[in-house]
N, C-alpha and C positions, 0 to 999 in steps of 0.2 A: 389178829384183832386190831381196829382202829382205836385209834383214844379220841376223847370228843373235841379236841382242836382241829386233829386231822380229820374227822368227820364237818366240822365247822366248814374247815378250809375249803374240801370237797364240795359242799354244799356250794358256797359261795359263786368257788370256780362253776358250777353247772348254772346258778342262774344269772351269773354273767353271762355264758356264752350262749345263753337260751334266747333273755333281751335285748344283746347288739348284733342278732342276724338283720343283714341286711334288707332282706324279702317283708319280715317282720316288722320293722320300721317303716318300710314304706306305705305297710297297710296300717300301720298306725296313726301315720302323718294322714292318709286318704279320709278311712275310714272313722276314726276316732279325734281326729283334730287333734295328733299329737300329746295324748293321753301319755303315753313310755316317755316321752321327751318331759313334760313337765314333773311327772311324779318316778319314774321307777327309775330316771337315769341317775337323779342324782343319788338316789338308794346303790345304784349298781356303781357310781363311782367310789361312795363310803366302802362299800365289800373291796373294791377292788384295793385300794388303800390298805387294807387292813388284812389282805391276802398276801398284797407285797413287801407289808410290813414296815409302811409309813407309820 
């Protein structure tokens, strides 16, 4: 059984590594003017922070 930090953490780690593929990004920057870059990067750097334990 997880406890819900490790579930947290878990979380986190998947949707960072879901928003910085690179293929992804670049149909973001085409497609959507950059949408992941103004709003969900800086969400994905807070997670990252807080998975590393800043």
């Amino acid at each position: 059984n997880f406890t819900t930090q490790q579930i947290t953490k878990l979380f986190h780690k998947a949707y960072i590594s879901f928003y910085l593929r690179p293929l992804y990004l670049i149909k973001d920057l085409i497609s959507r003017k950059g949408f992941i870059f103004r709003r969900a990067i800086p969400r994905v750097i807070k997670m990252a922070r807080s998975v590393i334990g800043r």
